[in-house]
N, C-alpha and C positions, 0 to 999 in steps of 0.2 A: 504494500500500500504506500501512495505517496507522505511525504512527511507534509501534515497539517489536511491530511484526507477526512473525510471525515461518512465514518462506516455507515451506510446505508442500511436501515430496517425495515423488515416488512411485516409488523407488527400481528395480519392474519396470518400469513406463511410462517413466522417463528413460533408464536405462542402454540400455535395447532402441531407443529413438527416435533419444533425440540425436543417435549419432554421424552417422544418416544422412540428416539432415534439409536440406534443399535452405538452400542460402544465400542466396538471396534470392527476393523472388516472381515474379521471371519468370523463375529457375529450377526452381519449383516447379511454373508454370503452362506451359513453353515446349512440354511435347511437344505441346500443342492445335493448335501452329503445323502439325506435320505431320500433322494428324488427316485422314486422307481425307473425312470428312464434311462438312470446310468448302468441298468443290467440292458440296454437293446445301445445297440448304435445309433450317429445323431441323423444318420440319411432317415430312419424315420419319423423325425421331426421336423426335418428341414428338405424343403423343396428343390429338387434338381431343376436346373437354369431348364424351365418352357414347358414346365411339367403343367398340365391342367386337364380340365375336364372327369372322367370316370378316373383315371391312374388316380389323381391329384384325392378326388373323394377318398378311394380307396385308404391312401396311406393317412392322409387327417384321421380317419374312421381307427384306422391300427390304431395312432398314437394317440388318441382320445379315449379310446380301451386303455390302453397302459396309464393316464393319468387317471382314469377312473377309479386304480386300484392305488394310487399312491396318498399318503399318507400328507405330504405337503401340497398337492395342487392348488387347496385353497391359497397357502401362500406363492405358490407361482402365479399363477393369475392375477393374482393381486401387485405383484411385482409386475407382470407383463404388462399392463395395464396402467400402472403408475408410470413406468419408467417407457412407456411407448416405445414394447418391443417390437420391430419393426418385424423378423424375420421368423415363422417356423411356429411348433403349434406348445404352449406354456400352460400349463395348469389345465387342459382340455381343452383351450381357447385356440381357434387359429388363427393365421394372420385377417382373415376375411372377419370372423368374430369378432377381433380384434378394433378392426377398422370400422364396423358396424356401432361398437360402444364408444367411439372416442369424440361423435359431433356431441354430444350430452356428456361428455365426460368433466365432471369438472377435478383439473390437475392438481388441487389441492386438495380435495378430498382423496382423490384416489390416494395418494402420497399418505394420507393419515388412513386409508384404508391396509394398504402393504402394510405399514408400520404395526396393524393392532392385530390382523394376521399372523405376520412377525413374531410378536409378543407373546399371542395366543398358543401360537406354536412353542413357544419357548417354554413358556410354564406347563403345559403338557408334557414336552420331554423331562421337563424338571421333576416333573411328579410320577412319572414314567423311571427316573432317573437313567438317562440316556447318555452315557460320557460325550458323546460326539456333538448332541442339541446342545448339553447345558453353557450357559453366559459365563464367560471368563470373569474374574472377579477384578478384571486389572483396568 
C-alpha cells in the first residue's frame, strides 16, 4: 500500500465475511480431501474441447452420480458458485447449472453461503473426529 493510502472498506462485504472466513489455506481448501471424485479421474468432470450434445449429457449424468454420493458436494457447490467456477461439473452442479444461477446470484451472499457450508462441514468432521477435516488451531 502507498505510504499515506488510506485502506478502503466495504462495511456489507466485511462484516458479512470476516467473521467466517477459514484461517488458513488448507482450511479453506481441506474439504477437496474428502471429495468422492478424487477416486475417478478429472476427464469426468471436465469437458473435452467441442464435446456436446448426448456425449456431453452423458458424462455430467456420471459425474452428478459421483457427487450425489459424496459427503462434501454441499460444500462444493457452494464454492463453485461463490467463487464463479467457470469450468467442469462441482458439487452436482454443471457448468450450464452453473451459468443458469449466477443472473440472480447475489456474490455476496453466495460468498457467506461457501463460508457456512464450510463451517458446517467442519464441525461435523469435528464431531465425526476426522484428523484430515479438523481446523488447525494455528
Amino acid at each position: 500500500m502507498r505510504a499515506g493510502a488510506v485502506p478502503v472498506r466495504l462495511p456489507c462485504v466485511t462484516a458479512a465475511i470476516a467473521p467466517s472466513w477459514p484461517a488458513s489455506r488448507n482450511e479453506f481448501w481441506s474439504w477437496q480431501i474428502r471429495g468422492a471424485c478424487r477416486a475417478t479421474g478429472p476427464a469426468l468432470f471436465y469437458s473435452p474441447e467441442g464435446e456436446r450434445g448426448a456425449r456431453k449429457r452423458r458424462r455430467e449424468s456420471a459425474a452428478k452420480a459421483i457427487c450425489a454420493t459424496c459427503d462434501v458436494a454441499e460444500v462444493c457447490a457452494a464454492y463453485a458458485l461463490a467463487w464463479r467456477e467457470p469450468y467442469g461439473t462441482w458439487g452436482g452442479l454443471s457448468e450450464a447449472d452453473r451459468e443458469a444461477r449466477y443472473p440472480g446470484l447475489d456474490p455476496v451472499q453466495a460468498s457467506i453461503d461457501y463460508r457456512e457450508a464450510l463451517a458446517a462441514w467442519h464441525r461435523r468432521a469435528e464431531r465425526a473426529a476426522d484428523p484430515v477435516a479438523a481446523r488447525s488451531s494455528a
